[in-house]
C-alpha positions as CSV (number, residue, x, y, z in Angstrom):
1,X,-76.9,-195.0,23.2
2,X,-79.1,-193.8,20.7
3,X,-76.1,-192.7,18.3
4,X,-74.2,-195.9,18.4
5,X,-78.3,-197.6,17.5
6,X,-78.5,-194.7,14.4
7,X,-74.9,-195.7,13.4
8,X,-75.0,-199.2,13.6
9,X,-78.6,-199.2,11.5
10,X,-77.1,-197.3,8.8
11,X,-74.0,-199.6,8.5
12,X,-76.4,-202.6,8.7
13,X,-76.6,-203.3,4.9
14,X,-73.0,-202.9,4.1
15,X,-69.9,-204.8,4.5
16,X,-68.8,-202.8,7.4
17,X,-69.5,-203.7,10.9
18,X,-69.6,-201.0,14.3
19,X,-67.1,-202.0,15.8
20,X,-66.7,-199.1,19.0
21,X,-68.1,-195.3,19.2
22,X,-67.0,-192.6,21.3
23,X,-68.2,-189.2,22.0
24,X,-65.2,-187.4,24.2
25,X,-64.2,-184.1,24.7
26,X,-60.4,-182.7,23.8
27,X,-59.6,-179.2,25.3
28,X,-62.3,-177.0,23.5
29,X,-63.6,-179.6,20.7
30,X,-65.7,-182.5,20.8
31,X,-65.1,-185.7,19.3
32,X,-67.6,-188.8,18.0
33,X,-65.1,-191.3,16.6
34,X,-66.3,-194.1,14.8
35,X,-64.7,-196.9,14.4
36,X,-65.5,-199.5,11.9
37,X,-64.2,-202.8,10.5
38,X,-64.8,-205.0,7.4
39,X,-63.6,-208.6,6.3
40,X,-60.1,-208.1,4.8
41,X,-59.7,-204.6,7.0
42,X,-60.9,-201.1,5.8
43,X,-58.7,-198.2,3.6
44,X,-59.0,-194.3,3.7
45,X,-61.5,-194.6,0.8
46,X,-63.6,-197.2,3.0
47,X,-63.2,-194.6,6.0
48,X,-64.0,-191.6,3.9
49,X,-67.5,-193.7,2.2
50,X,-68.7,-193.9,6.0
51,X,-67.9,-190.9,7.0
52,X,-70.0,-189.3,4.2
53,X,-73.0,-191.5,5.1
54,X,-72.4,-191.1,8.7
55,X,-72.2,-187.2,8.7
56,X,-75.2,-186.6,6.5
57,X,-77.6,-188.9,8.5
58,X,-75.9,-187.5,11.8
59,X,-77.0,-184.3,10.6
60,X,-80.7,-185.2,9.3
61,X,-81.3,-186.9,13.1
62,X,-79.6,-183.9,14.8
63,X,-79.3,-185.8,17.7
64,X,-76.1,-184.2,19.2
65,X,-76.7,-181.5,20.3
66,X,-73.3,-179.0,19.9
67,X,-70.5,-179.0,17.0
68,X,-68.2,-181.9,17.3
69,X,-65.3,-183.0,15.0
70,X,-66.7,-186.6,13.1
71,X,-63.8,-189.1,12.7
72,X,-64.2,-192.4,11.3
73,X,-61.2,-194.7,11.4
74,X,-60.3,-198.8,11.7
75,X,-59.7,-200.0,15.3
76,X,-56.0,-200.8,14.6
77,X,-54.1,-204.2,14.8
78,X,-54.3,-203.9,18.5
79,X,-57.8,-203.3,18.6
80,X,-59.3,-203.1,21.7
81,X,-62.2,-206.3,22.9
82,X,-65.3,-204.4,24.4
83,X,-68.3,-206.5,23.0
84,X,-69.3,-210.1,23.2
85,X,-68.7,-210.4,19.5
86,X,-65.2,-209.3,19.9
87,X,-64.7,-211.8,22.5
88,X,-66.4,-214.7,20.4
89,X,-64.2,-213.8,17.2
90,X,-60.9,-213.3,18.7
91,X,-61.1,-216.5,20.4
92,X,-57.4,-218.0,19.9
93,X,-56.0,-215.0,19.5
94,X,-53.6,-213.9,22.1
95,X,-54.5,-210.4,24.1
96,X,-53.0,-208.2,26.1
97,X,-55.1,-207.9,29.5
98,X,-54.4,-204.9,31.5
99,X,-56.7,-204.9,35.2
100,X,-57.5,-201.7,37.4
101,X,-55.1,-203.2,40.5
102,X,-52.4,-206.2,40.7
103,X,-53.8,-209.3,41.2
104,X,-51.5,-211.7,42.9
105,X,-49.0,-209.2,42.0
106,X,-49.6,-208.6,38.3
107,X,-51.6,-206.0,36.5
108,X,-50.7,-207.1,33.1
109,X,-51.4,-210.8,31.4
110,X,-50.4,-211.8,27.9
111,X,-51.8,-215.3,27.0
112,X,-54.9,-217.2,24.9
113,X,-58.1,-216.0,24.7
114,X,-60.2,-219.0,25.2
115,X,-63.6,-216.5,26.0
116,X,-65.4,-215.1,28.6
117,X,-68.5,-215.4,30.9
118,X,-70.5,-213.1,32.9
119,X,-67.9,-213.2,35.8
120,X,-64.6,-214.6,34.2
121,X,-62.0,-213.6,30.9
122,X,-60.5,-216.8,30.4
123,X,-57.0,-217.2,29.0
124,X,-55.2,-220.2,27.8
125,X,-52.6,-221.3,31.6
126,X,-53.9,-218.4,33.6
127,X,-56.6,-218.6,36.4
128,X,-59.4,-216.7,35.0
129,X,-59.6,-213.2,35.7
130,X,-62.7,-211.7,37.3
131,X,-64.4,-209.0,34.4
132,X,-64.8,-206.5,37.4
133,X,-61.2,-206.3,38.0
134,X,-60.6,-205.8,33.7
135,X,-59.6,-202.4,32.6
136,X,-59.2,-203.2,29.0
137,X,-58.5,-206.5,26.5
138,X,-56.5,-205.0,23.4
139,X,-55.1,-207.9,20.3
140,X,-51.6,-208.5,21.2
141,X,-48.7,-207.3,18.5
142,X,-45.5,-209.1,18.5
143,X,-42.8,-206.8,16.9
């Protein structure tokens, strides 16, 4: 994606790492939400210093074509686990795995990420669950 390449360039040199990017459309308005992370999490202030890079450099590479509605946010304490890097840091963490269909019954597994592979999410006492049958990985909260 040659936004999410433009974005993550421009964060390169700062403390703040790409963490997701989507561009979706709600009723009439289009949205490209940013979502970024940092050791120690990020504030408004941190959000509003990206967003001000982000939208001037979005706007000198004019490569979205249309308006659209920028938001830059933190992925949340239940942040969702998309890319390998996710999967590497959060090892040890325990995630809330939510499949496409019941498997053996269940479409919903709480337990230890221990990692994944190119066919497999592993979790601590759980057969491994095949990645083709994964509909989303999110950081589990206990309330």
């Amino acid at each position: 994606m040659q936004t999410e390449d433009l974005l993550a360039e421009l964060l390169a040199d700062t403390d703040y790492e790409l963490v997701d990017v989507e561009y979706v459309k709600e009723g009439r308005d289009w949205y490209l939400r940013v979502f970024v992370d940092k050791a120690g999490g990020v504030d408004l202030d941190d959000c509003q210093t990206v967003s001000e890079r982000l939208s001037a450099k979005l706007d000198e590479a004019d490569i979205i074509g249309g308006a659209y509605i920028l938001e830059v946010s933190s992925p949340g304490i239940d942040r969702v686990l998309k890319k390998d890097r996710d999967f590497i840091r959060e090892a040890g963490k325990v995630v809330d795995v939510t499949l496409y269909a019941p498997l053996d019954g269940k479409k919903i597994f709480v337990g230890e990420l221990e990692g994944r592979d190119e066919k497999f999410l592993k979790l601590k006492d759980i057969a491994p669950l095949p990645r083709e049958k994964v509909a989303q990985v999110r950081l589990h909260i206990d309330f």
